[in-house]
Every structure is written in C-alpha cells, then in structure tokens.
C-alpha positions as CSV (number, residue, x, y, z in Angstrom):
1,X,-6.2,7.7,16.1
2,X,-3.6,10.4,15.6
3,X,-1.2,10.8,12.5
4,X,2.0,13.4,12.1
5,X,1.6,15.5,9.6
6,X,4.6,17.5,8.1
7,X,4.1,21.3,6.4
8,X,5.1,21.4,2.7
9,X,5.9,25.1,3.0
10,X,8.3,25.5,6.8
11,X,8.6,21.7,7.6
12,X,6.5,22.2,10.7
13,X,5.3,18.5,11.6
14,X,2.4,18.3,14.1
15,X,-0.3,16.2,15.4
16,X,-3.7,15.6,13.6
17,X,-6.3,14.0,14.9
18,X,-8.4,12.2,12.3
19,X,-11.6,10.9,14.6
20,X,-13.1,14.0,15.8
21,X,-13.3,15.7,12.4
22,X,-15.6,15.7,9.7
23,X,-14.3,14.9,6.2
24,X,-14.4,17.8,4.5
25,X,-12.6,20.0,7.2
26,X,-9.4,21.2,6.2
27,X,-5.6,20.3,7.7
28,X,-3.6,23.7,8.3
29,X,-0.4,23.7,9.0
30,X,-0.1,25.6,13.0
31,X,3.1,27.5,12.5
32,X,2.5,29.5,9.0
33,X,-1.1,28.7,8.2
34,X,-0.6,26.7,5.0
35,X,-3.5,24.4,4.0
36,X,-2.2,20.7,4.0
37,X,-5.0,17.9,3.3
38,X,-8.6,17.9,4.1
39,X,-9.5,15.2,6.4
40,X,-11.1,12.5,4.6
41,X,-8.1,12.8,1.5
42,X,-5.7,12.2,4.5
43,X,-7.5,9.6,5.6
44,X,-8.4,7.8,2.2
45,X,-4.5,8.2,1.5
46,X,-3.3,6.4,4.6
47,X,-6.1,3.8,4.4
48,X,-4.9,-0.3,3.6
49,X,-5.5,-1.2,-0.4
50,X,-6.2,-4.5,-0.2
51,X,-6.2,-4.8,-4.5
52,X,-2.6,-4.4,-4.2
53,X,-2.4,-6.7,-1.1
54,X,-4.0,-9.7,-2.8
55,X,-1.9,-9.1,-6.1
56,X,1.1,-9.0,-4.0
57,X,-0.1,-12.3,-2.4
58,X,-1.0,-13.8,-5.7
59,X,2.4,-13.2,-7.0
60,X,4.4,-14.5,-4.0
61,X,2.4,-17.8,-4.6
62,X,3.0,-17.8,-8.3
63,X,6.7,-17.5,-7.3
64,X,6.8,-20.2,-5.1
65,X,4.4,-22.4,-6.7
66,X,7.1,-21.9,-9.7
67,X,10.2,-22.6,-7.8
68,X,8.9,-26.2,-6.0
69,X,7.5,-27.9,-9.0
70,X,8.4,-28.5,-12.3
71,X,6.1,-28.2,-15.6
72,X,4.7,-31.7,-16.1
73,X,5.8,-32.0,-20.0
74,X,9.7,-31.3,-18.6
75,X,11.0,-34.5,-19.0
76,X,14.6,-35.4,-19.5
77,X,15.0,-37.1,-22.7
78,X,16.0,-40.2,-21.7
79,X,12.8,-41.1,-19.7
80,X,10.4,-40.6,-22.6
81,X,9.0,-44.3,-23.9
82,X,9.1,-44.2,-27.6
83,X,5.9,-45.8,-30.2
C-alpha cells in the first residue's frame, strides 16, 4: 500500500511505501532531508479505531431508537384510568 506524505518544513509531498519497511525506519522528506514519521507511527496513525467506530454506532442507534418511540410512562393525561 502506498500513502502521500507531505514535508512539514518545504511542503514537498511524496510517495511512501509502508509494506516493504520495517517499523522503526524513519520517513525523510526527498527534497530537504527533514525527518517526517517513522514507519510504524505512520502506520499506527492512519490505522481504523474501531472504539470510536462502535461509539459512533452506539450513538446513532441511541438517536434513532429515541426519535421512533416514546418513553412508556408518557401518557397524555386524559388516557390515565383513575383508583
């Protein structure tokens, strides 16, 4: 797989390919030489968090869950039976 990578320093942005590296070697930038990101930070950085995916999921169900039903002690006044 290859990612972009853009130089904080001259805003050089050049190809990086993650697969045939180990994680501890270093991103440089090509143009001026300025270290970027090791491999395995890049790559740990750009990786899915799924913790935030299922919360995100969770809370799109609470939402809807919410919006089609009503609480179960909402009643309108007028349909309450009295002792």
């Amino acid at each position: 797989m290859k990612d972009s990578i853009a130089c904080t320093r001259c805003g050089n942005t050049q190809v990086v390919s993650l697969e045939a590296h180990s994680e501890w070697d270093e991103i440089s930038c090509t143009e001026c030489g300025e270290f970027l990101d090791t491999i395995g930070h890049w790559a740990d950085s750009h990786a899915p968090n799924y913790s935030v995916q299922i919360l995100n999921q969770c809370r799109s169900l609470t939402l809807k869950l919410a919006r089609e039903n009503q609480p179960l002690n909402d009643h309108p006044l007028g349909l309450r039976a009295t002792a």
